[in-house]
N, C-alpha and C positions, 0 to 999 in steps of 0.2 A: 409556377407552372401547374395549372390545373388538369387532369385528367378530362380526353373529349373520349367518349363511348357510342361510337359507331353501332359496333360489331361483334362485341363480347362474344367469344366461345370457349366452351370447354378443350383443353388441350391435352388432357389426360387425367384417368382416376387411379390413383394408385390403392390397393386395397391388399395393404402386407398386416396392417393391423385385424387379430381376429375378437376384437370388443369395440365397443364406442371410441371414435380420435378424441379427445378433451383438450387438445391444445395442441398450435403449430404456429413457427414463427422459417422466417427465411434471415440466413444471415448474407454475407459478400460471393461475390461469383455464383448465383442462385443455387449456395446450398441450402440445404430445406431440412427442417427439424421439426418431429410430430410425436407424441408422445398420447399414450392410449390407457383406456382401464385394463388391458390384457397386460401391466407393470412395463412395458418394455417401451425405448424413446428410440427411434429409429431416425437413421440421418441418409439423405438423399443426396445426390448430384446432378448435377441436367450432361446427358450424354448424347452431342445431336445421333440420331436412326433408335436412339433407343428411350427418350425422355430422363426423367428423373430416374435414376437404378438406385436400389441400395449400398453404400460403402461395405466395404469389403467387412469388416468390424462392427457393420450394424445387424442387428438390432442390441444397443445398450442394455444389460438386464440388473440394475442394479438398485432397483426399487422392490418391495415384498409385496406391496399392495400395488394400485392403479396410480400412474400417473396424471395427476391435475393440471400441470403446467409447467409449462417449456420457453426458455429465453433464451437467445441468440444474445454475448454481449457487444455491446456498442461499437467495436471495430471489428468484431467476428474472427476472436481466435478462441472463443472456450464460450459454451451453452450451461445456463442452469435447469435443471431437472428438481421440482417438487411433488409428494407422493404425500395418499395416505396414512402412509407409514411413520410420516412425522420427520423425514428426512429432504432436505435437498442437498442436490449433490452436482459439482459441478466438474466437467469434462472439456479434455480438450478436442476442438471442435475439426480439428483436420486427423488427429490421430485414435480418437473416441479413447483414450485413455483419461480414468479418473484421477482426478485431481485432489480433488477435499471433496468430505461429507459433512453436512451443520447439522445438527441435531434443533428441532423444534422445541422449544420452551416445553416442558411435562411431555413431552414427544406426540404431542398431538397433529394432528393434521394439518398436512399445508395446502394451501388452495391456491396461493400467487405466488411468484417470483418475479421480482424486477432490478433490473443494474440501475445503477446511475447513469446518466449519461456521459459523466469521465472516469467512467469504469471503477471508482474507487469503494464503490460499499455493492454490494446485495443487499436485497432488504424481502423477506419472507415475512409469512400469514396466515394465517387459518383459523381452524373452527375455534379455538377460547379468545378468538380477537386479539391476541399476543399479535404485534410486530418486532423482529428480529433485524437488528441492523447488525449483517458482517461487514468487518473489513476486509479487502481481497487483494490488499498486499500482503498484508500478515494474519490473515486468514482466522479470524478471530472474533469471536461475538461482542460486539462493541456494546450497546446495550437493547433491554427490550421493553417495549412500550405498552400498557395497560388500558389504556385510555378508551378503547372500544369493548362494549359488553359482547357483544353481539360476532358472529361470524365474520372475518374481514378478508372480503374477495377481491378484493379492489384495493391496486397502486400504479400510482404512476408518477413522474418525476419531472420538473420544468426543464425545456431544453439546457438549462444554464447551472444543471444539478444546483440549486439554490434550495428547492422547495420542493418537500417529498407531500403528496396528497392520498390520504386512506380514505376507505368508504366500508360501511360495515351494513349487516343485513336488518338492524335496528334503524335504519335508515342515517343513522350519524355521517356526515363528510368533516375530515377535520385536513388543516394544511399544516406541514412542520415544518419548518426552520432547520434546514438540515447539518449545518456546524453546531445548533446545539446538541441533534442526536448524537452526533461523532466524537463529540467533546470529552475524552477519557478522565478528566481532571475533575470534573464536575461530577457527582452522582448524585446532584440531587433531582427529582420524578423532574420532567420534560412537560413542558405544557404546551397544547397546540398555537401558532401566533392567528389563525383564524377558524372557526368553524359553524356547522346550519346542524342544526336538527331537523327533524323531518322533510328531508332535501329528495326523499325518490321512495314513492310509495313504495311498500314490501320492500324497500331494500336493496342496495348495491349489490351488480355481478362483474359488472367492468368499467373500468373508465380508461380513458387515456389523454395525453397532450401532445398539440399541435404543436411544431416546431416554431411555428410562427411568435415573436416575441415581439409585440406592437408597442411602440414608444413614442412617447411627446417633445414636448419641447422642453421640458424640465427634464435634461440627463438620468435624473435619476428616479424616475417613475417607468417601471416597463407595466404591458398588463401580457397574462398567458390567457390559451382558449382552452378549455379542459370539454371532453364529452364524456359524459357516464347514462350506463345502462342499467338494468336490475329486473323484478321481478315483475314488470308492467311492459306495455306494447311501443312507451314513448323514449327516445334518448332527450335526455336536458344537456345543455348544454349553458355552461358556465362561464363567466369571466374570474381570473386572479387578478390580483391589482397589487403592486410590489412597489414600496419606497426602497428603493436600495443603498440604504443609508450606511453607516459603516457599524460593523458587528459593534462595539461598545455604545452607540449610540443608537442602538433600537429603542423602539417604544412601543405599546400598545396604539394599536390600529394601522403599523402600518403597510400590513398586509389584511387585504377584502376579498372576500368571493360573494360576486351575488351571480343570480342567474339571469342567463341570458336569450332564451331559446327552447324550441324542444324543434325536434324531426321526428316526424308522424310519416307511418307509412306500412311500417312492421303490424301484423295482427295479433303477434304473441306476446311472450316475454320476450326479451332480446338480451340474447345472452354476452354475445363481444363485441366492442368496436375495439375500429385502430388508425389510428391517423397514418398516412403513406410521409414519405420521408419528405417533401417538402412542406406537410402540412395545412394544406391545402385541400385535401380529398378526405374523405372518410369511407372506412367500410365497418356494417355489422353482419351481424346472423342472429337466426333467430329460432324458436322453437315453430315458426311456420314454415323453415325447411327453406326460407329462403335468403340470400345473401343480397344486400343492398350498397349500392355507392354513393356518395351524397357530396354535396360541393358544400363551401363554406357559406353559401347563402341557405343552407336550407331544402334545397332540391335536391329528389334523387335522382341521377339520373343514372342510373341503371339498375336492375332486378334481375338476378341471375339465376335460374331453377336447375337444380340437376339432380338434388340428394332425394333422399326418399323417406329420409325420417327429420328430426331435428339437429340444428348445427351448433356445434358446440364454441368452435372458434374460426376465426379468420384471421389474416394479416396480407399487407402486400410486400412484392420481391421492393429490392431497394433503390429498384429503377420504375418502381409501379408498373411494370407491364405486366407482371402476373398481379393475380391474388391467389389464394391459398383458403381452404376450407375445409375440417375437419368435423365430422357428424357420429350420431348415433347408426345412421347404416351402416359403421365400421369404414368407410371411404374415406379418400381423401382426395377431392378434385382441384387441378390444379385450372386455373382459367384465366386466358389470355384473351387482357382487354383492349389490344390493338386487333385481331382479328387477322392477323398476316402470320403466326408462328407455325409451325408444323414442329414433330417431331425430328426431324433433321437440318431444323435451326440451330446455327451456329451460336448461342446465346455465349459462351464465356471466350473469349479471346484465348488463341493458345500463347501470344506472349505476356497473356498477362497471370495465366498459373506460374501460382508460387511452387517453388521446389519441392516442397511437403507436402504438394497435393497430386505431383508427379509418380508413376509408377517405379517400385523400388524404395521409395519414404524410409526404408531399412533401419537409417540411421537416424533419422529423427524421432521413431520409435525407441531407438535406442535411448537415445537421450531424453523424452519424455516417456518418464518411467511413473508406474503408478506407485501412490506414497506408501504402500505395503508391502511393496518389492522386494525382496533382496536388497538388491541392489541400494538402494535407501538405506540400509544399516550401517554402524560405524565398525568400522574389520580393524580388528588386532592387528599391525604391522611389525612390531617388534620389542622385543619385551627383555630389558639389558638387566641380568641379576646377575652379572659379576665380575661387573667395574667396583662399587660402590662398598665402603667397608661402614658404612655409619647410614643412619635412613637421613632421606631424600628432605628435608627440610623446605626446600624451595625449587623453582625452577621459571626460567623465561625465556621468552621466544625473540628475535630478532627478524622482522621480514617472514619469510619461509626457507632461509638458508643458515642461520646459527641457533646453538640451544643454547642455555648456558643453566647446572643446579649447583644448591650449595647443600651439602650434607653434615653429618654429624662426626665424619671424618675428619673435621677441620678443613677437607679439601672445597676448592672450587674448579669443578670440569665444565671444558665448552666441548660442543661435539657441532659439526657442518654434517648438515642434512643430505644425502647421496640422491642420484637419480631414482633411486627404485624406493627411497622416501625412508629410508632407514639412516641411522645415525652412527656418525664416523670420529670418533674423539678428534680434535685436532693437534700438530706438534707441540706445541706450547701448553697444553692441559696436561696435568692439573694445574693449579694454581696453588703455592702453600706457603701462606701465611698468616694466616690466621692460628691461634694456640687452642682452640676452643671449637663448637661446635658453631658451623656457617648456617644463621638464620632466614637470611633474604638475599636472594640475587636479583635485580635488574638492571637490563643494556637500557640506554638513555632512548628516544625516539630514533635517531638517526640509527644507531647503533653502533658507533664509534666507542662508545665508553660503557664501560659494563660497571655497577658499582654492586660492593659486597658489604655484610655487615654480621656481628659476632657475637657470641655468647662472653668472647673475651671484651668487649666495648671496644672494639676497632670498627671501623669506619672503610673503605677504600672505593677509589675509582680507580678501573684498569682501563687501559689503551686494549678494546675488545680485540686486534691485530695481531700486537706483538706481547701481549699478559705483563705489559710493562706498567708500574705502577702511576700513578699521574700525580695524586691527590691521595692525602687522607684524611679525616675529621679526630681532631683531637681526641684521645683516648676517652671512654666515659667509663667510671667505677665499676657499674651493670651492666649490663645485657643490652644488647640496641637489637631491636626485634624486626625494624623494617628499615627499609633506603630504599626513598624510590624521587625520580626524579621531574622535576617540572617539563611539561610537553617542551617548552622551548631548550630545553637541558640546560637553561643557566642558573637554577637549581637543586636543590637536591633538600630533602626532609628527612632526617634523621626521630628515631622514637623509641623508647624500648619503656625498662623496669625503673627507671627517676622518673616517669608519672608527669616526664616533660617533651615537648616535642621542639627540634630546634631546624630552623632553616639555614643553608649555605650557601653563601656563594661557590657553586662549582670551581670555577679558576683561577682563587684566591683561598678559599677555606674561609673566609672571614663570614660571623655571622652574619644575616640579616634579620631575625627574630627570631626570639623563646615566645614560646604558645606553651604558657601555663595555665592549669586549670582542674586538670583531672586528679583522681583523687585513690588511682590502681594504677596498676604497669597501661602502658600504651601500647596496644596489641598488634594496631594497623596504622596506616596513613593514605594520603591519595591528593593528589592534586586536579582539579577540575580539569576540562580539557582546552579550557582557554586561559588557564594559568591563577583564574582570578581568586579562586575558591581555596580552601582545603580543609581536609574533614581529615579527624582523629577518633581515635576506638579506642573504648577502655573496657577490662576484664570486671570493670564494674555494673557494664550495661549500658551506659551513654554511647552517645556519640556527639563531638562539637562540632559547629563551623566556625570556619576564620576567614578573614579578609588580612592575611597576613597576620602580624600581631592583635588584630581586633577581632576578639570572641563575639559573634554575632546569633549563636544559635547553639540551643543543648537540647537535647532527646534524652528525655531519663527514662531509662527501663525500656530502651531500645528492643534488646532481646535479655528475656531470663537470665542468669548467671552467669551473663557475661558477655561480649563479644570477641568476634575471632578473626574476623577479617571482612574490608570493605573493599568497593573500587568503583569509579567515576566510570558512565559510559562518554565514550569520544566523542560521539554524536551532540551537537550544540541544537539539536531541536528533535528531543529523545522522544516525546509524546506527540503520537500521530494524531493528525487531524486538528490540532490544537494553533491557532496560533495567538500568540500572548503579545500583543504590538507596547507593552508598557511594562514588560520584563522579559529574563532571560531565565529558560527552563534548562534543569540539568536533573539526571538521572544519577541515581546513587543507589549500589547495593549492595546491603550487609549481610551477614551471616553469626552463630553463635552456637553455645553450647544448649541453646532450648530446640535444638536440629531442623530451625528455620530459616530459608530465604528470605529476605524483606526485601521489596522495590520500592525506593524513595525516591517521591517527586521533588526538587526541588526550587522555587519559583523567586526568583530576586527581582524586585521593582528597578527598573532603568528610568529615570530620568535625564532628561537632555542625552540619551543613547551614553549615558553614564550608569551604572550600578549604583544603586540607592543602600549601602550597607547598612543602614537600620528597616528596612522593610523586608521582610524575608519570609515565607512561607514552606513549611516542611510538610507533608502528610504522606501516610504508608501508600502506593499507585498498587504494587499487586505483592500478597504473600507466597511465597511458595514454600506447599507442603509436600515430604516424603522421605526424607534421612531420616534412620532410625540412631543418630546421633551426633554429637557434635562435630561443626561443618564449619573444616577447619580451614577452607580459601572459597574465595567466590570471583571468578572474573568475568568482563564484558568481553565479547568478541570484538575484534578491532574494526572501527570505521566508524558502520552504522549501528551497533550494539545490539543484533537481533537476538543474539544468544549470550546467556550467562552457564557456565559453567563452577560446579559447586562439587568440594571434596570431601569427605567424614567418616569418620570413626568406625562406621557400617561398612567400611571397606567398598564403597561405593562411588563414580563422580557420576553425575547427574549434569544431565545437555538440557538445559530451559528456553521454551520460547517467552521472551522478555514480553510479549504483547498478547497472548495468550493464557498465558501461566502455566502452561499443559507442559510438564516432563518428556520430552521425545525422545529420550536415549537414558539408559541407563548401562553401565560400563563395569563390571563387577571385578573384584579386584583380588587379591590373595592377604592383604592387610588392609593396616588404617592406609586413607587417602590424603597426604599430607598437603599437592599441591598441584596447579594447573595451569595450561598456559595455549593461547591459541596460537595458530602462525596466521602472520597478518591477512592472508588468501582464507581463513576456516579451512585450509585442504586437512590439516594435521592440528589436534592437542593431544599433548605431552601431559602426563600424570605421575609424580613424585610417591611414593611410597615407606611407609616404618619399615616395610622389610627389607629395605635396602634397593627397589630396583626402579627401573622408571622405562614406562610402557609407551611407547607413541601407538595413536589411532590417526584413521583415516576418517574425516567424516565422508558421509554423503552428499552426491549433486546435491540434493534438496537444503539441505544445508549450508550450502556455497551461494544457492543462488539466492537465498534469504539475505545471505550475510553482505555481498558483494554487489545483485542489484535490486535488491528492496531501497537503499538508500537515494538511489537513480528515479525510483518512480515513486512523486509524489501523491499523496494520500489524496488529497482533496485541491480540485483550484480553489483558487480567491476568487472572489470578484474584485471589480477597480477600486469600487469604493475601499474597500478593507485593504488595500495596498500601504505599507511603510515605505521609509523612505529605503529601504533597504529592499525590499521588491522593486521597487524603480529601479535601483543601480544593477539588478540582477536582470532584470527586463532590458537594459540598456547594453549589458555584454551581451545579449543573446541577439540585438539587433546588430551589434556592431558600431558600439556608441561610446564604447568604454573611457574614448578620451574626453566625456566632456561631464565623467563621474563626478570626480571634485567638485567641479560647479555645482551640480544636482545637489549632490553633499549640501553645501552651504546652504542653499536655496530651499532645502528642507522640504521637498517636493514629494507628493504623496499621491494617492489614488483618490482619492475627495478633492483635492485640488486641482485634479489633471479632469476630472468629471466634472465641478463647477463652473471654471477658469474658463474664458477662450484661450483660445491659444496664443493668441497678439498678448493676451496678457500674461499668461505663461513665459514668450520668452521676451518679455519686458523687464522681467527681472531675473536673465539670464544673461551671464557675459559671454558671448558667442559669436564666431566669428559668423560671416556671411551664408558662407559654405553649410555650418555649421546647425545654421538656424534654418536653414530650407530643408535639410534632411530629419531635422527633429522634427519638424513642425509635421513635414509627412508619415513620420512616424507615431508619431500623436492622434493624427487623423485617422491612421489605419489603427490603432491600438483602441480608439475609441467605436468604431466601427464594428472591432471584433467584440469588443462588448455587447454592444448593442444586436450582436447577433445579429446583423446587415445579410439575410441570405438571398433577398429576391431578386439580386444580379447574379446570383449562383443557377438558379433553376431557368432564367431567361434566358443564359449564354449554355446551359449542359450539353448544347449539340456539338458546341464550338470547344470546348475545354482541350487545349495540345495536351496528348499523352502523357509527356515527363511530369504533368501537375497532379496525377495521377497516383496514390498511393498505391503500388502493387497488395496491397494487404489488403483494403476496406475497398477498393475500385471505385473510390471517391474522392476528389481534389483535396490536395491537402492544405490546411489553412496554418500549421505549423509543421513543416518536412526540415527533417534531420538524417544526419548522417552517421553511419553505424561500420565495424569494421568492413564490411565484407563490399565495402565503397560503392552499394546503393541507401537513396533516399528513401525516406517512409515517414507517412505522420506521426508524428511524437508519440497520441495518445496509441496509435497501434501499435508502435512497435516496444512500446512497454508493459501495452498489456499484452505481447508474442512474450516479453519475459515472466510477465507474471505467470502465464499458463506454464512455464515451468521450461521453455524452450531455452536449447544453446544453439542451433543454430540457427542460417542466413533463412531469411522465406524464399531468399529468390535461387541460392545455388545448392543449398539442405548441408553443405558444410558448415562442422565446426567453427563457430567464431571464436578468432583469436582474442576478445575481450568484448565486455558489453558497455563499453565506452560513447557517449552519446554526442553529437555535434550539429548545431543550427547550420542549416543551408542556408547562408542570409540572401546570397543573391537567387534562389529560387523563391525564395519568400518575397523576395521584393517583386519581383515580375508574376509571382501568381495574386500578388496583393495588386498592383497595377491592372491586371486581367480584371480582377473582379471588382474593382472599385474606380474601373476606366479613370486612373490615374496617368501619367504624361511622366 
């Protein structure tokens, strides 16, 4: 749908900024976002009888210097703001509260910001040509890029976030491969997969990309249209050319940009274009003061005058009827190029505002809280000093409703967690039997079975209910320092001062392996989260792995003088952005007396979706510095593992974001910190104490929604090609396929296959019933489709689109709608990225949601896929 231009006029100027506008973007329900050199980024809304007004909380002041640049993100729940100051800083877009701030590489100047287009990175620039790629799940500098000498003003991203494109004032254009920039495993320098020298006299100021992804008859060739501007009167305009092969099988060449074009017409420099949402139309400005429209052939057809000095930026609303224009006359004209709006046009539907954008929003400010709030702190709840006659040696958590520690009493006490979050010994506690001082306690995953272990070399598993004993492990001479059990609990690992580590059968006691090797006491133990693994610590510094009795891997000199404690995180796919189709990554993290955290990556070859136990790769993923001594527990938060908590000597625990490395919490204590333990929700960790007591804290929202749904929203899509066969079977529950997994299974079916393949050949060698193969086959259809980014049935039918296909969030049909508690629909990528911006509640009724549990609408998917693919 291209844009026809009658009658263009201005429909209002707003002029709250008192310096030059430098940048304005429009995000959903024509909110408007403009950002000026007077530092402040101000947010609009269209009000019919009164136009675009200011939000009640604008104007944002949270830049020192002049704001450069303003982005609306892709589904339009949070704006990025970058500044002179070396900062961008991103806010949430209905309640103007801050969110996070990134600091620029040497803090220098930012001059771009752009998202992805599946919301999952930012990517910042400026004046030492540094590119910053965050990640905006876990909020974290993923890495930064060197590669331009020169000023870099210019970014933009392929509709299919595949390929990020820089342009720098030396004239260099380079294109990235953007799972390599994401790739946290990898640090070795990033090299571009295409680039031109001398590609735009004087130098890039803007570029952008058409939505439009044009494709042949070889599936896996797309090309993209890129325009760029800069320091001359002409925009070029480019071709990408992308083999989209599958990530291990790239090669050199096969990604091209040559040039394709220029649009002549501008008399100055031309400072921005912006492609409109279907791709189709273009707009710039220019330092001749005036704003242009241009079709994809090359013409412009229209010229719009109204400013008085030069234009800094343009963009259009997300239905193209407006454009938007930001100048050095300090203006900002809004212009409506259907020629039919007034000031008391009804432009936003009132059933289609979201609850949060309703008068009263009360509680949704409530709930998105800025990260320096109060509120965001972890509050002392209860602090028990005198139960305990010996210090706290150990402690664990069950769910959010049992504790269980073992102290130097000999005793073991459970305590159930009360409403008001404080702890309630239970009838049956203590537990005494042990002659000795109790070194480790933990409840099995279910929590049925608590097991304990002794200075005396006793062993036990209790019935967590009735403190009845179940099981015990043959007495050992020494000390058994850990017990902790396999995820499935049909084992249990036993380890102490014999320098031996022995497995059991839980409900037999009979061995299953001695795992010798070490050459000091064995300090910790841990078993993978899929059972396969297990890793031992020794006071000597190492640390092993095992494949049950087979030593597969040793790390000497781990940490200094020793180690003290490990633990596996839960999570089976611990590093973001990563994915490894020919092993299995796990996370592992130690701690020791050289009063260091270590994050280890750990990477095991799968062959035939079998574990290869002679290939195995170990190296440090991130250190964490700040105990001023030995750091004597370390655990992962349960689920997703976005936090490690870590205890020491310093009388200190320390709250880690696991993907960051940044300390957020530190917790001070009255002694040493002997021990820590989350409840499975992050609402509550428990911290064990030498001086006998043990503290519960509260953490903070911000730290719930990290822990509970950062694991919900994925980091980065795939493309088809790079699909396993295990994306497939996951693709196939989400259609509603799941009974014809097995087959898939066998059939070893992939995303290169489902992309070369017809489909008669696909399910030729698939046993399926009738039924069976007519609904995969259209599922195929449409899944290759969505690939291909098929949108020109979208913009032909947009008069026609029924309501309910309708995202209430983006006010754009949705191409994946799922279902959320508050039992409306929304498109996946918005209402994940409503979580990412830090919300708990619904968009459509501003209450609390009872969970942030996610669900395919299949049969509205199927009938919006029909609509747009005039399917039958």
């Amino acid at each position: 749908m291209e844009v026809t231009i009658e009658k263009a006029t201005i429909l209002q100027c707003l002029t709250g900024h008192t310096s030059d506008v430098t940048s304005c973007d429009f995000g959903p329900n024509f909110m408007l976002v403009t950002g000026s050199s007077d530092k402040t980024v101000r947010i609009w809304e269209w009000s019919p009888g009164a136009g675009f007004v200011e939000k009640s909380f604008s104007p944002l002041r949270g830049h020192k210097y002049g704001v450069t640049s303003v982005k609306v993100s892709p589904q339009g729940s949070m704006v990025a703001t970058a500044s002179i100051d070396g900062t961008a800083i991103l806010w949430n877009l209905h309640s103007g509260n801050k969110i996070h701030t990134m600091v620029q590489v040497n803090g220098d100047a930012i001059r771009v910001c752009r998202f992805a287009p599946d919301s999952s990175v930012l990517v910042t620039a400026g004046d030492n040509g540094a590119i910053c790629i965050w990640d905006l799940v876990h909020r974290n500098l993923i890495r930064t890029i060197f590669q331009h000498e020169g000023t870099t003003q210019a970014l933009a991203f392929t509709p299919d976030s595949q390929y990020l494109v820089s342009a720098c004032s030396l004239e260099c254009i380079y294109v990235w491969h953007l799972h390599d920039l994401v790739d946290t495993t990898d640090d070795a320098p990033k090299q571009p997969v295409a680039s031109v020298d001398n590609a735009h006299d004087m130098g890039f100021l803007s570029m952008d990309i058409s939505s439009l992804i044009t494709t042949t008859d070889d599936p896996f060739v797309k090309s993209y249209q890129l325009a760029a501007s800069g320091n001359s009167e002409i925009i070029k305009m480019w071709t990408i050319t992308s083999l989209s092969v599958p990530k291990h099988k790239m090669i050199s060449g096969c990604v091209t940009i040559e040039e394709s074009g220029s649009l002549i017409g501008h008399t100055s420099v031309v400072t921005c274009v912006k492609f409109n949402s279907s791709g189709r139309n273009l707009v710039s400005s220019s330092l001749d003061k005036l704003v242009k429209l241009w079709d994809l052939n090359g013409a412009c057809i229209c010229t719009l005058k109204g400013h008085t000095r030069y234009v800094n930026s343009v963009a259009f609303s997300r239905d193209f009827t407006l454009v938007v224009s930001g100048s050095n006359d300090k203006s900002v004209i809004i212009w409506d190029l259907s020629g039919e709006l007034n000031l008391n046009s009804e432009m936003v539907k009132a059933h289609h505002q979201l609850g949060c954008l309703l008068d009263g929003g009360d509680q949704e400010n409530r709930m998105v809280m800025n990260a320096e709030s109060e509120e965001n702190s972890v509050t002392l709840i209860e602090k028990l000093d005198d139960i305990f006659e010996g210090a706290i040696n150990s402690c664990s958590f069950h769910g959010d409703s049992m504790v269980a520690t073992g102290s130097s009493d000999r005793l073991v006490r459970m305590f159930s967690v009360t409403e008001d979050l404080t702890l309630e010994e239970v009838t049956n506690s203590p537990i005494d039997s042990h002659s000795y001082a109790v070194n480790h306690v933990e409840f099995n995953k279910g929590g049925e079975m608590l097991a304990t272990c002794s200075l005396d070399g006793w062993v036990n598993v209790w019935d967590a209910a009735t403190a009845d004993r179940i099981q015990s492990v043959p007495a050992n001479k020494l000390s058994v320092r850990v017990c902790r059990f396999s995820p499935d609990s049909n084992w249990i690992i036993t380890a102490g001062d014999d320098e031996i580590a022995v497995v059991w059968d839980v409900s037999s006691m009979e061995q299953i392996c001695v795992l010798e090797g070490h050459s000091d006491a064995i300090t910790c133990a841990a078993f993978s989260p899929d059972g396969n693994l297990i890793v031992t610590t020794c006071s000597n510094a190492d640390f092993r792995l095992w494949f049950m009795d087979n030593q597969v891997y040793i790390e000497d000199g781990a940490h200094d003088l020793g180690i003290l404690s490990c633990d596996f995180s839960e999570n089976l796919e611990p590093i973001p952005n990563v994915d490894l189709l020919d092993s299995q990554n796990y996370l592992l993290v130690t701690s020791g007396n050289d009063s260091l955290v270590k994050l280890w990556s750990v990477a095991v070859e799968k062959i035939d979706n079998n574990l290869n136990h002679d290939s195995i790769q170990v190296k440090v993923w991130r250190c964490l510095q700040g105990h001023g001594g030995s750091v004597f527990c370390v655990r992962f938060s349960p689920v997703s593992g976005e936090l490690v908590c870590s205890t020491a000597t310093d009388r200190q625990a320390r709250i880690w974001s696991v993907y960051s490395a940044d300390c957020l919490h530190v917790l001070e204590h009255d002694s040493i910190v002997t021990s820590c333990a989350f409840s499975k929700s992050c609402t509550l960790l428990v911290t064990g104490c030498f001086d006998k007591t043990l503290w519960v804290w509260k953490l903070p929202q911000q730290l719930i929604f990290q822990s509970v749904v950062a694991n919900k929203v994925k980091s980065r899509a795939k493309i088809l090609p790079d699909w396993n066969n295990k994306d497939v079977l996951r693709w196939l529950k989400d259609v509603g396929l799941s009974e014809i997994s097995e087959t898939i299974t066998l059939s070893a079916l992939d995303g290169e296959k489902i992309m070369s393949l017809q489909d008669d050949e696909i399910l030729a060698n698939l046993e399926l019933t009738e039924e069976q193969s007519e609904v995969f086959a259209k599922e195929l259809n449409w899944l290759k489709k969505d690939e291909r980014q098929f949108n020109s049935s979208y913009w032909s039918k947009i008069n026609e689109i029924p309501e309910e296909f309708i995202c209430p969030i983006t006010q754009e049909i949705m191409r994946d709608p799922v279902k959320i508690s508050d039992g409306f629909t929304y498109e996946r990528r918005a209402i994940t990225e409503w979580f990412m911006s830090g919300k708990y509640t619904s968009p459509m009724t501003n209450g609390v949601l009872s969970n942030t549990d996610i669900s395919s609408n299949v049969e509205l998917r199927n009938a919006i896929r029909t609509f747009l693919y005039d399917e039958e």
